[in-house]
C-alpha positions, 0 to 999 in steps of 0.5 A, spaced: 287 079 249 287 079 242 283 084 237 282 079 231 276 081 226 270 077 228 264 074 223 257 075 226 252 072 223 244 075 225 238 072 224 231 076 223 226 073 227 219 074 222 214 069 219 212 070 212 207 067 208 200 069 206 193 071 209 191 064 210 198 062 212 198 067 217 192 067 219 193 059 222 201 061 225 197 067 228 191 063 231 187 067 227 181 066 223 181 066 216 180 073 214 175 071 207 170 071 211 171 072 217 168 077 223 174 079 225 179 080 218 185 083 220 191 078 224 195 085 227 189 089 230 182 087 233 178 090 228 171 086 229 163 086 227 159 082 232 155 078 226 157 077 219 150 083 217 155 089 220 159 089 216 154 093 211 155 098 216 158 106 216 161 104 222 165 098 220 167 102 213 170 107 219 174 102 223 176 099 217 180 106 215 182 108 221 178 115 221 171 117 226 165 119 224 169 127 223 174 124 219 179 125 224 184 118 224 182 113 230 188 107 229 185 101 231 188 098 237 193 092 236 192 084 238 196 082 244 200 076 243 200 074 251 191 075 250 191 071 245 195 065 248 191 066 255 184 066 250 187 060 246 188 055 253 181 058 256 178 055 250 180 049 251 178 049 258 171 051 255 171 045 251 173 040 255 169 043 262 162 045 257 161 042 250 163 045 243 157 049 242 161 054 246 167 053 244 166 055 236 162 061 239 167 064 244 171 063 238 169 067 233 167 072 239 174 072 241 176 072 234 182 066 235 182 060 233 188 055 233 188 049 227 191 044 232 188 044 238 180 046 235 182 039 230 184 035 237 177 038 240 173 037 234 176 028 233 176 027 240 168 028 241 168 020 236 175 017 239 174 015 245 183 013 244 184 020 242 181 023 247 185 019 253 191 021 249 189 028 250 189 028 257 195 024 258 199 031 253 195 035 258 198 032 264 204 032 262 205 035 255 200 041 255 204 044 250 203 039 245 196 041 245 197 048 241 200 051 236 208 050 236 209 058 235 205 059 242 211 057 246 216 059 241 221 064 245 222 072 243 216 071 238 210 075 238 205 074 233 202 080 231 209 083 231 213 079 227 208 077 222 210 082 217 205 084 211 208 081 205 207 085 198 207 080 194 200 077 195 198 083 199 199 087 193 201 084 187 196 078 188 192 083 191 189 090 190 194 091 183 191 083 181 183 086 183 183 091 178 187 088 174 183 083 172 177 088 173 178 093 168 183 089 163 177 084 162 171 089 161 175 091 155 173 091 148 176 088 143 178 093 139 179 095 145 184 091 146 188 091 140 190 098 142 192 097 149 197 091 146 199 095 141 202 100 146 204 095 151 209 093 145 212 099 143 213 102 151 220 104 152 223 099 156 230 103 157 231 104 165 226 099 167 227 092 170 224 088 165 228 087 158 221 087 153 214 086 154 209 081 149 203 085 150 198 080 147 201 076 152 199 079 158 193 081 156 190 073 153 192 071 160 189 077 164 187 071 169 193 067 170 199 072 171 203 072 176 206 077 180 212 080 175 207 080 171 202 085 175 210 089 175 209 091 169 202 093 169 203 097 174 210 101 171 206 101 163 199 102 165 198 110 167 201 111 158 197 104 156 190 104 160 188 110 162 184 113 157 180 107 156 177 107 163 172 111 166 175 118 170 174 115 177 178 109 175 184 113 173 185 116 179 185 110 183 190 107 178 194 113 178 193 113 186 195 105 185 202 106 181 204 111 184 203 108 192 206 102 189 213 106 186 214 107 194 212 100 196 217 097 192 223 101 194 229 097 196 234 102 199 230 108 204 235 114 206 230 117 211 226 112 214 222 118 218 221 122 212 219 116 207 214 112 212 210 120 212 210 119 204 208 113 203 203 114 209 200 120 205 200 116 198 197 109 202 191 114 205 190 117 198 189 110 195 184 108 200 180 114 200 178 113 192 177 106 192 172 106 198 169 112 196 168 108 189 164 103 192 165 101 199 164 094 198 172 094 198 171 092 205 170 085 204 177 085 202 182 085 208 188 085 204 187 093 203 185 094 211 192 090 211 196 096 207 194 101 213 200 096 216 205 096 212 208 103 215 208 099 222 212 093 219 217 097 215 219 101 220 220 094 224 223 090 218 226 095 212 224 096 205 218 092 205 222 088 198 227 085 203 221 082 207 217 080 201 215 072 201 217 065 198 224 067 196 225 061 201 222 058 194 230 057 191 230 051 197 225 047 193 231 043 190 233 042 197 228 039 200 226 034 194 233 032 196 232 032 202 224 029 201 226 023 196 232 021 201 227 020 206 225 013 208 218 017 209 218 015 217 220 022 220 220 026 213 221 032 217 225 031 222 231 027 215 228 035 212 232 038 219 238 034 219 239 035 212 239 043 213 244 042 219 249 038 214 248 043 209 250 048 214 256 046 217 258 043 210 258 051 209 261 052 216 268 048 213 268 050 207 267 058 208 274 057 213 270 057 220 274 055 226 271 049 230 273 051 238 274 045 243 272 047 250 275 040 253 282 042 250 281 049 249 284 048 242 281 051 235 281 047 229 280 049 222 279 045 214 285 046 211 287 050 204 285 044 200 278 043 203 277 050 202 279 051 195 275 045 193 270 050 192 275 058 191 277 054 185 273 050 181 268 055 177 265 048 175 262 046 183 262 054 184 256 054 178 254 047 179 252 051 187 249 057 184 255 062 186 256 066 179 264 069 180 262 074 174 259 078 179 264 080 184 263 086 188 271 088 187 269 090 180 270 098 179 265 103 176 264 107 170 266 100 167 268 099 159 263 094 156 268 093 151 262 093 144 265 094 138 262 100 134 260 099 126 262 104 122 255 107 121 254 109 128 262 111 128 262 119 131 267 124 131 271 127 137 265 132 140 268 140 139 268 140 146 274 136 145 281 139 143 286 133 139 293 137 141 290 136 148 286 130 148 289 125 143 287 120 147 279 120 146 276 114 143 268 113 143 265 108 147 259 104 145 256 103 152 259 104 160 256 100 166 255 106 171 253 102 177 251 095 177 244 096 175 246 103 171 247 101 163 250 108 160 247 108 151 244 113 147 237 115 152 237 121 158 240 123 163 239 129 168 243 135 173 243 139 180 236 142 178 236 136 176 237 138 168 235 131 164 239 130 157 239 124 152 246 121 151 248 122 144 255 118 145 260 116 150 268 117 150 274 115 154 280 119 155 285 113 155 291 115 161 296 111 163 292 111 169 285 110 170 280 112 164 276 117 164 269 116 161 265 122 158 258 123 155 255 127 150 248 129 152 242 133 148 239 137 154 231 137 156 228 141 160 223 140 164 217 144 164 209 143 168 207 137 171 202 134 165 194 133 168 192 127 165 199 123 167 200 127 173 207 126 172 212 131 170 214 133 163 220 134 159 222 138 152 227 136 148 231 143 147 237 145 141 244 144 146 249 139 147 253 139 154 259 134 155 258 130 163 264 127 167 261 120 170 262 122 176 256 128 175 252 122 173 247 120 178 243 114 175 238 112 169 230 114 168 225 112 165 220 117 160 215 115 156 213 119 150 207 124 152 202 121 146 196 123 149 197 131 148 199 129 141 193 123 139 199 118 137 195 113 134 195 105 134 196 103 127 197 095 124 205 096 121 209 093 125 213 086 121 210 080 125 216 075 127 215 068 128 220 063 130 225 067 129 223 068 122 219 074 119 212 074 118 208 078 112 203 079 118 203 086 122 202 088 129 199 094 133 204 099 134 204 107 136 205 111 131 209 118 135 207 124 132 213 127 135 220 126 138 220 133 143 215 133 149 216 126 153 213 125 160 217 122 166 215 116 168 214 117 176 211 110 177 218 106 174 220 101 180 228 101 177 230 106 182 224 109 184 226 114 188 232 117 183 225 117 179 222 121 185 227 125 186 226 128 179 219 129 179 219 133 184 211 131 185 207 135 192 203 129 195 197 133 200 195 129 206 187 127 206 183 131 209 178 130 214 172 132 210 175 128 204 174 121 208 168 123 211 165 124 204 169 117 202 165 113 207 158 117 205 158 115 197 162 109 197 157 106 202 151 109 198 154 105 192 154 099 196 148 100 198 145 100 191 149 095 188 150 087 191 152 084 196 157 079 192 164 079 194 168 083 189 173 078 184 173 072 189 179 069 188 185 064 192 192 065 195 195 061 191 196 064 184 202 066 184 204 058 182 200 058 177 202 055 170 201 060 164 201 056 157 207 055 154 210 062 149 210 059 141 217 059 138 223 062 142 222 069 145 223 074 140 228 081 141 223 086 143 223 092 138 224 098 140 220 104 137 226 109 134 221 116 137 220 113 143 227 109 145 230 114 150 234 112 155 234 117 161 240 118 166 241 123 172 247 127 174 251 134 173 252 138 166 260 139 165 260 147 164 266 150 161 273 147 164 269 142 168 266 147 173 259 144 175 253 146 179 252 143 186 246 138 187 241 142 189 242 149 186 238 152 183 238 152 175 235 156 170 232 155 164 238 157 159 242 152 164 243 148 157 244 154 152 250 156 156 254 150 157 252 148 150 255 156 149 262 154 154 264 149 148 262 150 142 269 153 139 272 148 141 274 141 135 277 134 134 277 130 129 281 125 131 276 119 134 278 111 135 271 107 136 270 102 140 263 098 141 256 096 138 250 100 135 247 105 139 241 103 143 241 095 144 240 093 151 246 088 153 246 083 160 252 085 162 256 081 168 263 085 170 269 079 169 273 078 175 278 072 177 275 066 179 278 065 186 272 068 191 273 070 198 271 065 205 265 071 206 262 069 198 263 063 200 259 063 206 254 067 201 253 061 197 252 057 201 247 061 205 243 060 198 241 053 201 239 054 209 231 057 208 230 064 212 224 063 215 222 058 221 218 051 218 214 046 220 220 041 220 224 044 225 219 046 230 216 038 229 224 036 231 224 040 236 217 036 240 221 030 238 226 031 242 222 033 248 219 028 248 
């Protein structure tokens, strides 16, 4: 027998779409309208007319009438299946009268055969073809995934965030609140908008008065940002209760939109709390929210989490980057069996991948393995024109070693001595160092940074101690602490404070993201900001903020860049939602219905996410970072005296900066050797590797082209070959 390393590749079988797309893989019925508006569970009204009811707002939460949680039981995939085929029964023994009305009673109801039904009552061909499938074919009467092994549609039909919650609940408020506003109004969210700080999130810039003229039109990243700026932006320009529903809203978000889960026992019961609490204020605004069964579906995300993982990893249309195959594939065609060429077409691409990644053929009749010779194999390993060409980037190689030296020159204005931390007779090697790749979402530059307690602090400058080994990097910090949690942004706020401490890397945990604490000191929005068109500057202004301070700042709890470090450092208590609170939420919030319309609330379509916005005049400008509110906060241990530092999770006290600055202070260096750039500027940085890559990146690449849900086209090639 031989112990050799074996490559297994795993397929997760789920179907990812959006609601109407899902409602018709399910066999459910369109949840807009429908009597019974969740695909998962058998929440149902008997007419349209209760949905207006207490009742139906309670089994829309999951609570009784005592505000106790009542789950609603989950659909059955085999009754839906046994439901669907006594339907047609019903429709070909009785008339169509009937049909449509077990159907909705039983809240089923499948695409392809209610077509067959409906057609057939005028075509007398059809009808007999009908009969023929039935006899012999009776599966090609029904939807395929009915027969689809190891496929259960309740289970298996995830819900997705990106329509779900994006173009969902953040879309409706958004567009609800924003569009209201006046125009002075407006002036002064775009103004803030763009002097937001940026630093340690995951977009670069923000075009304020873009996002606001077409409040309509965005797409999902763009209903990101909103969601990451609005609790410093918006709040104040709402009314009290809307505050605490886009509070609710942000911070529910910053726990769905995590992409690594440490505990998932521990983070579900977190997410759970913070879903409940959202649900809670909405429908207590006005619970005409119900007619929306986008929100009844967050009360499921919990469950698909737990089945699937980070619900980022399951999000929709990442198939998406396969459409230039498939127009390939589509134009190729000879438009007779366009699916069955879309199928073959993907099974070339794959074994083309197979060869190519160095997989070995076996030959059960000879027993003998072949494989592609190195030649084939490096058509691909060392043409970086064909690696580019397939989408592979050799940059980005995870054989990069971190802290990695950016290698930026520094201008002689921004040029520092060797910190007094640093003695010259014993580190006569300190260079400075302009910025420093921590991790590979973690830029290290003037901004913040943070300890065991965790204690927070803002990079003044990087160093490098070149051995003749490995370097070693440092950084200088400027300590804050942290003080009450703010009432207004509810989030935890941090003070800058006089003392100075050196931190190894290896203490660094990540980056953070803070905002400027504006509402306690009134920072106002004034037109001075220089105005810059086609890259030319303008004598027009724009709004900025003008920051009456540079020492009290908040941090950011709602950022979705490394939300859970952010977590972490807040250190915010969530409490569950008592069961007097629900049973207040579904008395006032069906008291605000009954005074208001009937009238559904932001009627809109699935599909917005593929609209066009109009174009950007002139070319993308550099965001311009407002100096006050510019910092960029980063996570880890302070460097006591002789390196000693506290463990994470040790209490620290208020003085924890005051003694470590104390610890250094005596000591000076005057020699410095500077490398890189002007502090603070924002760089794409992509580590440098050699352009050769391994069979497993190869084998990636080429996963770019197989898609990562089940289509249509597959399924269709399979009835062809049973037939």
């Amino acid at each position: 027998m031989h112990y050799k390393p074996v490559l297994v590749h795993s397929v997760v079988l789920c179907f990812l779409a959006d609601s109407p797309m899902h409602a018709e893989v399910t066999n459910t019925p369109n949840p807009g309208q429908s009597n019974h508006p969740c695909r998962m569970c058998t929440l149902s009204v008997e007419r349209k007319s209760m949905v207006k009811s207490k009742s139906h707002i309670q089994n829309y939460l999951q609570v009784d009438d005592f505000g106790h949680k009542r789950p609603t039981p989950l659909r059955d995939w085999a009754m839906t299946i046994k439901r669907l085929h006594a339907l047609y029964d019903i429709a070909m023994l009785k008339n169509i009268t009937q049909f449509k009305t077990q159907s909705t009673s039983w809240g089923v109801r499948d695409a392809i055969n209610t077509r067959f039904v409906i057609e057939s009552r005028s075509n007398t061909a059809l009808k007999d073809m009908m009969e023929a499938l039935d006899l012999n074919y009776p599966n090609r009467l029904y939807n395929p995934f009915l027969t689809l092994e190891g496929f259960d549609g309740v289970l298996d039909t995830p819900v997705e965030i990106l329509h779900v919650v994006l173009l969902g609940v953040v879309k409706y408020l958004a567009r609800d609140d924003i569009s209201k506003l006046k125009e002075k109004e407006k002036s002064i969210l775009i103004g803030r908008l763009d002097s937001l700080n940026c630093l340690s999130m995951n977009f670069d810039w923000i075009k304020g008065d873009y996002l606001i003229k077409h409040i309509k039109s965005l797409v999902g990243r763009h209903f990101k940002v909103i969601l990451q700026s609005a609790p410093f932006v918006l709040l104040d320009l709402l009314s009290p209760k809307r505050q605490e529903i886009w509070l609710a809203l942000c911070k529910m978000c910053a726990f769905i939109f995590q992409t690594r889960i440490a505990n998932m026992d521990i983070y579900l019961d977190q997410l759970t709390l913070h879903i409940h609490w959202f649900m809670r204020l909405i429908i207590e605004s006005n619970a005409q929210w119900v007619n929306k069964a986008k929100l009844h579906m967050l009360l499921h995300l919990p469950q698909s989490i737990r089945r699937f993982g980070p619900a980022s990893l399951f999000s929709t249309e990442k198939f998406e980057s396969y459409n230039g195959v498939l127009q390939k594939a589509s134009v190729h065609s000879n438009r007779l069996s366009s699916s069955r060429d879309l199928a073959v077409t993907f099974a070339n691409y794959s074994g083309l991948k197979f060869l190519v990644s160095g997989g070995v053929l076996y030959n059960k009749q000879t027993g003998s393995t072949s494989t592609a010779s190195s030649e084939v194999r490096q058509v691909f390993a060392g043409n970086p024109l064909l690696q580019r060409a397939m989408g592979y980037n050799y940059k980005l190689d995870d054989s990069v070693s971190y802290p990695l030296d950016l290698k930026i020159k520094i201008p002689k204005e921004d040029t520092l001595p060797v910190p007094i931390e640093f003695d010259e007779p014993v580190h006569p090697q300190m260079a400075q160092v302009a910025q420093l790749l921590l991790s590979k979402h973690d830029v290290l530059h003037p901004g913040f940074e943070q300890e065991s307690k965790p204690l927070v602090g803002m990079i003044k400058s990087i160093w490098v101690k070149k051995t003749t080994g490995a370097n070693i990097y440092y950084v200088r910090v400027q300590g804050f602490e942290t003080t009450e949690v703010d009432n207004h942004y509810q989030m935890q706020s941090i003070v800058r404070t006089p003392y100075h401490a050196v931190v190894h890397t290896k203490f660094i945990l990540g980056t953070i993201n803070v905002q400027h604490n504006c509402r306690k000191f009134d920072c106002p929005v004034v037109c001075s900001r220089g105005a810059r068109m086609e890259c030319q500057d303008t004598r027009l202004t724009r709004p900025e903020v003008k920051h009456c301070d540079d020492i009290y700042y908040i941090i950011n709890a709602v950022s979705l860049s490394n939300p859970d470090l952010h977590q972490l450092v807040s250190r915010l208590a969530m409490e569950p939602t008592q069961p007097g609170e629900w049973v207040e939420c579904v008395r006032a919030g069906f008291a605000v219905w009954s005074k208001g319309t009937d009238e559904i609330i932001d009627k809109d379509t699935e599909d917005e996410d593929h609209h066009t916005l109009p174009a950007l005049t002139g070319r993308t400008r550099q965001f311009e970072r407002c100096s006050n509110s510019r910092v960029r906060p980063v996570v880890g241990q302070a460097l006591s005296d002789r390196s000693i530092c506290r463990r994470v999770g040790q209490a620290c006290p208020i003085s924890s900066w005051d003694r470590l600055h104390r610890t250094s202070r005596d000591r000076s260096d005057k020699s410095v050797r500077p490398v890189g750039s002007r502090f603070g500027r924002t760089v794409s940085v992509r580590p440098p590797v050699e352009h050769g890559c391994s069979s497993t990146a190869r084998a990636a690449v080429f996963d770019r082209l197989m898609p990562a849900v089940i289509t249509i086209a597959f399924l269709e090639l399979i009835q062809i070959c049973e037939a």
